[in-house]
C-alpha positions as CSV (number, residue, x, y, z in Angstrom):
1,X,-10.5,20.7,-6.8
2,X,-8.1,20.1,-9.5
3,X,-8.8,17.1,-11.5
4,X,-6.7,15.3,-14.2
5,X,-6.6,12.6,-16.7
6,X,-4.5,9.8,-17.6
7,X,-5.1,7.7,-21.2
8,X,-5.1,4.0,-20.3
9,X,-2.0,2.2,-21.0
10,X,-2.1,-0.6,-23.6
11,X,-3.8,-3.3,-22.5
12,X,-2.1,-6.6,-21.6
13,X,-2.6,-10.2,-20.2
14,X,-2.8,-10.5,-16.4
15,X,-0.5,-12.9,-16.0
16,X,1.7,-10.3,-18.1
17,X,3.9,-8.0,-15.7
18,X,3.5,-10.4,-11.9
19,X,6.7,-9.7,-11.1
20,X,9.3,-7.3,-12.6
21,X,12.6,-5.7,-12.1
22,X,14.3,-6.3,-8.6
23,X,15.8,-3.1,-7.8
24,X,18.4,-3.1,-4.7
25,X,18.8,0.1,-2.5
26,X,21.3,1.1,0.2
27,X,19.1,2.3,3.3
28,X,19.3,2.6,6.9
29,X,22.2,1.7,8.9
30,X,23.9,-0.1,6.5
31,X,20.9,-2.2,5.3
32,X,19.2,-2.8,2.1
33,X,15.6,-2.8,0.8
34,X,14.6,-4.7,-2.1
35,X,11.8,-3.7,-4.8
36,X,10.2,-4.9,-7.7
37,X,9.2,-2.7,-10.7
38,X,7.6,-3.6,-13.4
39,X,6.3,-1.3,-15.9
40,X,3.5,-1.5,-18.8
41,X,3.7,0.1,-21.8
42,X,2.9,4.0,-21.9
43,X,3.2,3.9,-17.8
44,X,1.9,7.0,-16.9
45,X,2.3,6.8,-13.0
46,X,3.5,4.0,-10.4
47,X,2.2,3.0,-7.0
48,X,4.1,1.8,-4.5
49,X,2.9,-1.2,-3.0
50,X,2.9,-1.8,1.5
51,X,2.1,-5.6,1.8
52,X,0.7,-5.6,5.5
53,X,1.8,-8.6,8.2
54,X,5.4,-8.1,8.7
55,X,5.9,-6.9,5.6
56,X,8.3,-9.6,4.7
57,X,7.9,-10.7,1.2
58,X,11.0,-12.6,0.4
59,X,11.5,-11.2,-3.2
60,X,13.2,-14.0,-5.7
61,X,15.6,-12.9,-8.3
62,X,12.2,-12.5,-10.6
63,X,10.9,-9.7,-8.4
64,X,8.2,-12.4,-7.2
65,X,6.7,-12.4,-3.5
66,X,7.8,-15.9,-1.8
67,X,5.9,-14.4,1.2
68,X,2.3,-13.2,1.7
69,X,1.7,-14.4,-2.0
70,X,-2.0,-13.5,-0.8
71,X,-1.9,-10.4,-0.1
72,X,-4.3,-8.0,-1.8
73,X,-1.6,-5.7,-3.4
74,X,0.6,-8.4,-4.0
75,X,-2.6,-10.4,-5.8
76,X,-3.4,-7.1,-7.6
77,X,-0.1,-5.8,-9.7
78,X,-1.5,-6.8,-13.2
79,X,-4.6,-5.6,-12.2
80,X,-2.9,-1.9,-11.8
81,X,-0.8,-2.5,-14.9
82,X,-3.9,-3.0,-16.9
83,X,-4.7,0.4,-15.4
84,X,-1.9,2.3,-16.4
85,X,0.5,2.1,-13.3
86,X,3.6,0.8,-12.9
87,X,3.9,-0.8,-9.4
88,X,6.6,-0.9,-6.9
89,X,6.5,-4.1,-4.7
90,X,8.3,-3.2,-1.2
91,X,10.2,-5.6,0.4
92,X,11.3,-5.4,4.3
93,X,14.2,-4.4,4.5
94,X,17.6,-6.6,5.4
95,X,17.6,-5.8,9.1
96,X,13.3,-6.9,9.8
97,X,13.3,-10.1,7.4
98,X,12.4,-12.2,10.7
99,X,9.5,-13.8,12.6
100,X,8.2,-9.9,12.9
101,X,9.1,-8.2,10.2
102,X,8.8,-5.0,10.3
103,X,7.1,-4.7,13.3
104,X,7.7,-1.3,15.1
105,X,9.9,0.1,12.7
106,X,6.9,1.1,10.4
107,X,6.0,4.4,12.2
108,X,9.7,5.4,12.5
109,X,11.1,8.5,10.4
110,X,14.1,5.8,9.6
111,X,11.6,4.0,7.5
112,X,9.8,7.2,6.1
113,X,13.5,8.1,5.0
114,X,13.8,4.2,3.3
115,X,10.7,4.6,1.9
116,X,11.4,8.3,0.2
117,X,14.3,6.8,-1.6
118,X,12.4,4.3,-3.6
119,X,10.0,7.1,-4.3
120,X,13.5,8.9,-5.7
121,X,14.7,5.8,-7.5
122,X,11.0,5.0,-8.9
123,X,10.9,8.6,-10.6
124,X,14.5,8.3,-12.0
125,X,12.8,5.4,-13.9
126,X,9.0,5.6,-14.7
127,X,7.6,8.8,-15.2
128,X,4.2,10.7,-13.7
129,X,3.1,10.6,-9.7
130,X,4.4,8.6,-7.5
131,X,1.5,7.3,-4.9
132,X,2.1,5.1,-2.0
133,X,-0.5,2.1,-1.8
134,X,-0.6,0.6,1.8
135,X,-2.9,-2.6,3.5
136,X,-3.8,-3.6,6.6
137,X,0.0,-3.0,9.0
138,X,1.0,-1.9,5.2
139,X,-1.1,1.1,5.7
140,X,0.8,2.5,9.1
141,X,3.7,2.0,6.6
142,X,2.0,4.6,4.1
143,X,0.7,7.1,6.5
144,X,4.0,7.5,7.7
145,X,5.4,8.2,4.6
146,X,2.5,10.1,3.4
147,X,3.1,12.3,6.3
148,X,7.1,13.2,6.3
149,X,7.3,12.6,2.8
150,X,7.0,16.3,0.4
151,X,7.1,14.6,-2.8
152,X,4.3,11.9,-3.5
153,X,1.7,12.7,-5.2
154,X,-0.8,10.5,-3.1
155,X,-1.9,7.8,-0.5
156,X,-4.1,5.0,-0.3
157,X,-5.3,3.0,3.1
158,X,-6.8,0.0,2.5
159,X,-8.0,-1.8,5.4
160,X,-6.1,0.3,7.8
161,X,-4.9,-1.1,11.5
162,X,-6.9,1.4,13.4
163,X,-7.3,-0.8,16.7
164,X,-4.3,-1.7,18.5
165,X,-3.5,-4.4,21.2
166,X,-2.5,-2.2,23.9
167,X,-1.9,-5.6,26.1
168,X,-0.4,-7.5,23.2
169,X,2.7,-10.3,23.8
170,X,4.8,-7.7,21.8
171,X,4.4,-4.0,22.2
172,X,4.6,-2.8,18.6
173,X,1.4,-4.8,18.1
174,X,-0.5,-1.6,19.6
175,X,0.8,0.5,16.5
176,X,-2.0,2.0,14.6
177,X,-2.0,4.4,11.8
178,X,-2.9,7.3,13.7
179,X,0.8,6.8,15.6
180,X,1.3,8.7,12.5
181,X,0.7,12.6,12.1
182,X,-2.6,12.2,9.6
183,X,-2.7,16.1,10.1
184,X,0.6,16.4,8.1
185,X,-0.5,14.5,5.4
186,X,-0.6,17.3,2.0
187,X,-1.1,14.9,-0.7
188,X,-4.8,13.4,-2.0
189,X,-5.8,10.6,0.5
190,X,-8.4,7.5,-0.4
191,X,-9.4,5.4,2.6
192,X,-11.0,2.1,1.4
193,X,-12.7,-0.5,3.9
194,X,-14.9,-3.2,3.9
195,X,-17.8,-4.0,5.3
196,X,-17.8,-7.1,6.5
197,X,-13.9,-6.4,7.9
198,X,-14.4,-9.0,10.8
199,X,-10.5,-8.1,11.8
200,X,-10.8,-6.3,15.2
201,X,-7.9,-4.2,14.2
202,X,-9.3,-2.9,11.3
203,X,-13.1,-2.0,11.6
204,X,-15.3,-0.3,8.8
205,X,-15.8,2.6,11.0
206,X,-12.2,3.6,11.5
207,X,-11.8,4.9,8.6
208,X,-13.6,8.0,9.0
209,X,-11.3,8.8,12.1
210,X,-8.1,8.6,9.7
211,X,-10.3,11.4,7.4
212,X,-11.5,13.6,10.2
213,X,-7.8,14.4,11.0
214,X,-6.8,14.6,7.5
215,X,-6.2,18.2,6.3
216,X,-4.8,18.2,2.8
217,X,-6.4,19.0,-0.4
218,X,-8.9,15.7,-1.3
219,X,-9.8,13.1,0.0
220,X,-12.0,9.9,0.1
221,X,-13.3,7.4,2.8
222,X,-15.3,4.0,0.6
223,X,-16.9,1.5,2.5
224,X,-17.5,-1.4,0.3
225,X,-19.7,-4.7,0.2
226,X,-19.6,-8.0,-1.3
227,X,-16.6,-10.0,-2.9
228,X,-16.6,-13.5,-1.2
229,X,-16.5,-14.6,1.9
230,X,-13.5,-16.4,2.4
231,X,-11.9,-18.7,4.8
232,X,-9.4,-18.4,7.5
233,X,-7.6,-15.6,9.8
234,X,-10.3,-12.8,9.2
235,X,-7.4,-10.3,9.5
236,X,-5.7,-12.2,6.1
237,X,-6.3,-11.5,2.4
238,X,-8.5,-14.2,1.9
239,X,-11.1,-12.3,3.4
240,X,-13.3,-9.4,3.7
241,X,-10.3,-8.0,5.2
242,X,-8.3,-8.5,2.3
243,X,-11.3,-7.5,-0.4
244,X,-11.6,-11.1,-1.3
245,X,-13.1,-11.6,-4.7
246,X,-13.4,-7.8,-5.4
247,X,-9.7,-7.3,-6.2
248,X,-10.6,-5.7,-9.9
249,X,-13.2,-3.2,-8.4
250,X,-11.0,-2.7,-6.1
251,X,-7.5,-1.9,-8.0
252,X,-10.4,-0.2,-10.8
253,X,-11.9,2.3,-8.8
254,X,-7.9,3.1,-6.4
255,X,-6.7,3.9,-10.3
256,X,-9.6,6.2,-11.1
257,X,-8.5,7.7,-7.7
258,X,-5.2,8.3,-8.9
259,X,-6.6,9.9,-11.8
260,X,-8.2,12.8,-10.1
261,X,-11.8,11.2,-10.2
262,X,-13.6,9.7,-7.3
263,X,-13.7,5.8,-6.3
Protein backbone atom coordinates (compact mmCIF):
# COMPACT_ATOMS: atom_id res chain seq x y z
CA UNK A 1 0.00 0.00 0.00
CA UNK A 2 1.37 3.21 -1.30
CA UNK A 3 1.33 5.94 1.15
CA UNK A 4 1.99 9.75 0.77
CA UNK A 5 2.37 12.97 2.51
CA UNK A 6 1.12 16.29 2.25
CA UNK A 7 2.75 19.49 4.45
CA UNK A 8 -0.07 21.30 6.16
CA UNK A 9 -1.12 24.41 4.57
CA UNK A 10 -0.69 27.64 6.46
CA UNK A 11 -2.84 27.91 9.06
CA UNK A 12 -5.84 30.34 9.14
CA UNK A 13 -8.93 31.54 11.13
CA UNK A 14 -12.10 29.42 10.76
CA UNK A 15 -14.20 31.92 9.90
CA UNK A 16 -11.42 32.57 7.08
CA UNK A 17 -12.36 30.75 3.70
CA UNK A 18 -16.67 29.87 4.54
CA UNK A 19 -17.47 30.52 1.31
CA UNK A 20 -15.33 31.19 -1.85
CA UNK A 21 -15.45 31.56 -5.52
CA UNK A 22 -18.83 30.70 -7.24
CA UNK A 23 -17.84 28.94 -10.33
CA UNK A 24 -20.70 28.43 -13.00
CA UNK A 25 -20.67 25.35 -15.40
CA UNK A 26 -22.73 24.35 -18.49
CA UNK A 27 -24.05 20.67 -17.71
CA UNK A 28 -26.78 18.47 -18.77
CA UNK A 29 -29.41 19.33 -21.07
CA UNK A 30 -28.80 22.69 -21.19
CA UNK A 31 -28.59 23.25 -17.45
CA UNK A 32 -26.10 24.65 -15.13
CA UNK A 33 -24.44 23.60 -11.77
CA UNK A 34 -23.06 26.04 -9.45
CA UNK A 35 -19.85 25.61 -7.13
CA UNK A 36 -17.99 27.23 -4.66
CA UNK A 37 -14.16 27.06 -4.39
CA UNK A 38 -12.23 28.49 -2.06
CA UNK A 39 -8.69 27.83 -1.70
CA UNK A 40 -6.03 28.27 1.30
CA UNK A 41 -2.69 29.07 0.88
CA UNK A 42 -0.21 26.24 -0.34
CA UNK A 43 -3.60 24.02 -1.27
CA UNK A 44 -2.21 20.92 -1.94
CA UNK A 45 -5.52 18.99 -2.83
CA UNK A 46 -9.48 19.82 -2.96
CA UNK A 47 -12.46 17.77 -1.92
CA UNK A 48 -15.47 18.05 -3.44
CA UNK A 49 -18.25 18.44 -1.16
CA UNK A 50 -22.21 16.27 -1.67
CA UNK A 51 -24.40 18.10 0.86
CA UNK A 52 -27.18 15.22 1.43
CA UNK A 53 -31.21 16.15 1.46
CA UNK A 54 -31.96 17.34 -1.90
CA UNK A 55 -28.93 18.60 -2.43
CA UNK A 56 -30.21 22.09 -2.94
CA UNK A 57 -28.04 24.57 -1.40
CA UNK A 58 -29.00 27.85 -2.91
CA UNK A 59 -25.48 29.30 -3.40
CA UNK A 60 -25.39 33.39 -3.03
CA UNK A 61 -23.12 35.47 -5.15
CA UNK A 62 -20.51 34.76 -2.05
CA UNK A 63 -20.42 31.10 -2.74
CA UNK A 64 -22.41 30.76 0.68
CA UNK A 65 -25.09 27.81 1.31
CA UNK A 66 -28.62 29.66 1.81
CA UNK A 67 -29.74 25.97 2.13
CA UNK A 68 -28.91 23.13 4.50
CA UNK A 69 -26.49 25.76 6.25
CA UNK A 70 -26.32 22.62 8.80
CA UNK A 71 -25.02 20.24 6.99
CA UNK A 72 -21.85 18.57 8.11
CA UNK A 73 -19.78 19.35 5.02
CA UNK A 74 -21.24 22.54 4.63
CA UNK A 75 -20.44 23.32 8.62
CA UNK A 76 -16.92 21.83 7.91
CA UNK A 77 -15.08 23.89 4.88
CA UNK A 78 -12.64 25.90 7.20
CA UNK A 79 -12.17 22.95 9.06
CA UNK A 80 -10.67 21.16 5.73
CA UNK A 81 -8.92 24.42 4.76
CA UNK A 82 -7.03 24.36 8.00
CA UNK A 83 -6.08 20.91 6.73
CA UNK A 84 -4.73 21.65 3.56
CA UNK A 85 -7.67 21.21 1.08
CA UNK A 86 -9.35 23.42 -0.95
CA UNK A 87 -13.11 22.47 -1.10
CA UNK A 88 -15.62 22.49 -3.75
CA UNK A 89 -19.18 23.16 -2.42
CA UNK A 90 -21.78 21.41 -5.04
CA UNK A 91 -24.74 22.97 -5.79
CA UNK A 92 -27.97 21.12 -7.52
CA UNK A 93 -28.10 21.80 -10.47
CA UNK A 94 -30.62 24.39 -12.40
CA UNK A 95 -33.10 21.70 -13.47
CA UNK A 96 -33.51 19.87 -9.37
CA UNK A 97 -33.49 23.24 -7.39
CA UNK A 98 -37.19 22.31 -6.15
CA UNK A 99 -39.07 20.71 -3.29
CA UNK A 100 -36.87 17.35 -4.14
CA UNK A 101 -33.82 18.35 -5.32
CA UNK A 102 -31.99 16.08 -6.63
CA UNK A 103 -33.93 13.33 -5.89
CA UNK A 104 -33.49 10.36 -8.35
CA UNK A 105 -31.14 11.94 -10.60
CA UNK A 106 -28.18 11.21 -8.09
CA UNK A 107 -27.54 7.57 -9.27
CA UNK A 108 -27.85 8.61 -12.95
CA UNK A 109 -24.66 8.56 -15.35
CA UNK A 110 -26.06 12.22 -16.42
CA UNK A 111 -25.06 13.36 -12.95
CA UNK A 112 -21.75 11.25 -12.77
CA UNK A 113 -20.97 13.17 -16.22
CA UNK A 114 -21.95 16.78 -14.19
CA UNK A 115 -20.04 15.80 -11.55
CA UNK A 116 -16.74 14.80 -13.69
CA UNK A 117 -16.67 18.24 -15.04
CA UNK A 118 -16.28 20.12 -11.86
CA UNK A 119 -13.59 17.48 -11.09
CA UNK A 120 -12.04 18.91 -14.74
CA UNK A 121 -12.64 22.57 -13.82
CA UNK A 122 -11.31 21.99 -10.04
CA UNK A 123 -7.89 20.64 -11.45
CA UNK A 124 -7.59 23.43 -14.13
CA UNK A 125 -7.45 25.62 -10.90
CA UNK A 126 -6.09 24.06 -7.65
CA UNK A 127 -3.61 21.62 -7.93
CA UNK A 128 -3.02 17.75 -6.29
CA UNK A 129 -6.01 14.98 -6.04
CA UNK A 130 -9.14 15.63 -6.53
CA UNK A 131 -11.52 13.42 -3.87
CA UNK A 132 -15.17 13.44 -3.81
CA UNK A 133 -16.64 13.95 -0.14
CA UNK A 134 -20.30 12.78 0.07
CA UNK A 135 -23.16 12.70 3.37
CA UNK A 136 -26.02 11.05 3.98
CA UNK A 137 -28.28 11.17 0.05
CA UNK A 138 -24.75 13.19 -0.67
CA UNK A 139 -23.02 9.95 -0.41
CA UNK A 140 -25.26 8.07 -3.38
CA UNK A 141 -24.11 11.19 -5.16
CA UNK A 142 -20.32 10.23 -4.57
CA UNK A 143 -20.46 6.55 -5.08
CA UNK A 144 -21.80 7.21 -8.30
CA UNK A 145 -19.19 9.34 -9.34
CA UNK A 146 -16.58 7.30 -7.61
CA UNK A 147 -17.76 4.52 -9.70
CA UNK A 148 -17.88 5.99 -13.56
CA UNK A 149 -15.55 8.47 -12.79
CA UNK A 150 -11.41 7.41 -13.94
CA UNK A 151 -9.83 10.40 -12.62
CA UNK A 152 -10.44 11.11 -8.74
CA UNK A 153 -8.14 10.31 -6.72
CA UNK A 154 -10.67 9.25 -3.84
CA UNK A 155 -14.07 8.92 -1.99
CA UNK A 156 -15.49 9.48 1.24
CA UNK A 157 -19.12 8.16 2.59
CA UNK A 158 -20.13 9.69 5.54
CA UNK A 159 -23.29 8.51 6.90
CA UNK A 160 -24.24 6.71 3.82
CA UNK A 161 -28.28 6.01 2.84
CA UNK A 162 -27.95 2.34 2.94
CA UNK A 163 -31.80 1.63 3.81
CA UNK A 164 -34.23 2.61 1.36
CA UNK A 165 -38.13 3.21 1.54
CA UNK A 166 -39.15 0.71 -0.86
CA UNK A 167 -43.00 1.87 -0.12
CA UNK A 168 -42.05 5.51 0.13
CA UNK A 169 -44.75 8.51 -1.27
CA UNK A 170 -41.99 9.11 -3.92
CA UNK A 171 -40.05 6.30 -5.48
CA UNK A 172 -36.56 7.71 -5.64
CA UNK A 173 -36.77 7.72 -1.82
CA UNK A 174 -35.79 3.82 -2.12
CA UNK A 175 -32.26 4.93 -3.69
CA UNK A 176 -29.38 3.74 -1.71
CA UNK A 177 -25.78 3.77 -2.47
CA UNK A 178 -25.45 0.39 -3.48
CA UNK A 179 -27.87 1.40 -6.69
CA UNK A 180 -24.43 2.25 -7.53
CA UNK A 181 -21.72 -0.28 -8.85
CA UNK A 182 -19.36 -0.22 -5.46
CA UNK A 183 -17.42 -3.03 -7.36
CA UNK A 184 -16.28 -0.36 -9.96
CA UNK A 185 -15.11 1.85 -7.56
CA UNK A 186 -10.71 2.01 -8.36
CA UNK A 187 -9.90 4.83 -6.20
CA UNK A 188 -9.07 4.69 -2.07
CA UNK A 189 -12.57 4.59 -0.26
CA UNK A 190 -13.20 5.77 3.58
CA UNK A 191 -16.55 4.85 4.98
CA UNK A 192 -17.28 6.89 8.18
CA UNK A 193 -20.51 6.22 10.53
CA UNK A 194 -21.68 6.91 13.70
CA UNK A 195 -22.70 5.08 16.34
CA UNK A 196 -25.53 6.38 17.60
CA UNK A 197 -26.88 7.06 13.70
CA UNK A 198 -30.58 6.77 14.97
CA UNK A 199 -31.65 7.56 10.98
CA UNK A 200 -33.18 4.22 9.73
CA UNK A 201 -31.68 5.00 6.45
CA UNK A 202 -28.33 5.15 7.48
CA UNK A 203 -27.43 2.47 10.19
CA UNK A 204 -23.82 1.89 11.66
CA UNK A 205 -23.76 -1.49 10.26
CA UNK A 206 -24.24 -0.59 6.65
CA UNK A 207 -21.20 0.48 6.23
CA UNK A 208 -19.35 -2.66 6.10
CA UNK A 209 -21.76 -3.82 3.23
CA UNK A 210 -20.56 -0.72 1.04
CA UNK A 211 -16.75 -2.26 1.88
CA UNK A 212 -17.41 -5.87 1.35
CA UNK A 213 -18.28 -5.05 -2.38
CA UNK A 214 -15.53 -2.56 -2.64
CA UNK A 215 -12.61 -3.95 -4.76
CA UNK A 216 -10.12 -1.12 -5.30
CA UNK A 217 -6.75 -0.58 -3.78
CA UNK A 218 -7.63 0.80 0.16
CA UNK A 219 -9.97 1.19 1.94
CA UNK A 220 -11.51 2.11 5.39
CA UNK A 221 -14.91 1.54 7.27
CA UNK A 222 -14.82 3.98 11.02
CA UNK A 223 -17.43 3.66 13.35
CA UNK A 224 -17.39 6.50 15.68
CA UNK A 225 -18.84 7.54 19.23
CA UNK A 226 -19.53 10.59 21.04
CA UNK A 227 -19.96 14.34 19.74
CA UNK A 228 -23.35 15.59 21.18
CA UNK A 229 -26.46 14.49 21.12
CA UNK A 230 -28.46 16.88 19.43
CA UNK A 231 -32.03 17.74 18.73
CA UNK A 232 -34.43 17.19 15.94
CA UNK A 233 -34.88 14.96 12.64
CA UNK A 234 -32.27 12.17 13.63
CA UNK A 235 -31.59 11.80 9.91
CA UNK A 236 -30.30 15.90 10.04
CA UNK A 237 -26.91 17.32 10.79
CA UNK A 238 -27.66 18.20 14.15
CA UNK A 239 -27.34 14.84 15.09
CA UNK A 240 -25.48 11.78 15.47
CA UNK A 241 -26.33 11.45 11.95
CA UNK A 242 -24.67 14.45 11.03
CA UNK A 243 -21.44 13.91 13.56
CA UNK A 244 -22.82 16.59 15.81
CA UNK A 245 -20.10 18.18 17.93
CA UNK A 246 -17.30 16.01 16.45
CA UNK A 247 -17.00 17.97 13.15
CA UNK A 248 -13.04 18.71 13.79
CA UNK A 249 -12.21 14.90 14.43
CA UNK A 250 -14.20 14.32 11.92
CA UNK A 251 -12.81 16.71 8.87
CA UNK A 252 -9.09 15.79 10.98
CA UNK A 253 -9.03 12.29 10.66
CA UNK A 254 -11.06 12.36 6.46
CA UNK A 255 -7.72 14.70 5.76
CA UNK A 256 -5.31 12.29 7.19
CA UNK A 257 -7.28 9.80 4.94
CA UNK A 258 -6.58 11.80 2.08
CA UNK A 259 -3.11 11.79 2.88
CA UNK A 260 -2.50 8.15 2.59
CA UNK A 261 -2.71 7.47 6.40
CA UNK A 262 -5.52 5.87 8.18
CA UNK A 263 -8.60 7.70 10.02
Amino acid sequence: MKRWMMTMATALPLSALACGELVTLQTHDGTTMRYALSIPQDAQGTLLLLAGGGGHLDLDAQGCAQKLKGNSLVRSQALFHREGFATALIDAPSDHAGEDGLGGFRARAAHAEDLGKVVADVRARVKGPVWIVGTSRGAISAANAAARLADVEGVVLTSPVTVGTARGRKAWTAQTVFDNRIEDIRAPLLVISHSADGCFRSPPAGARGIADRYRGPRSQVVVVSGGASGKGDACEGRSPHGFNGMDAEVAAGIARFARGETY
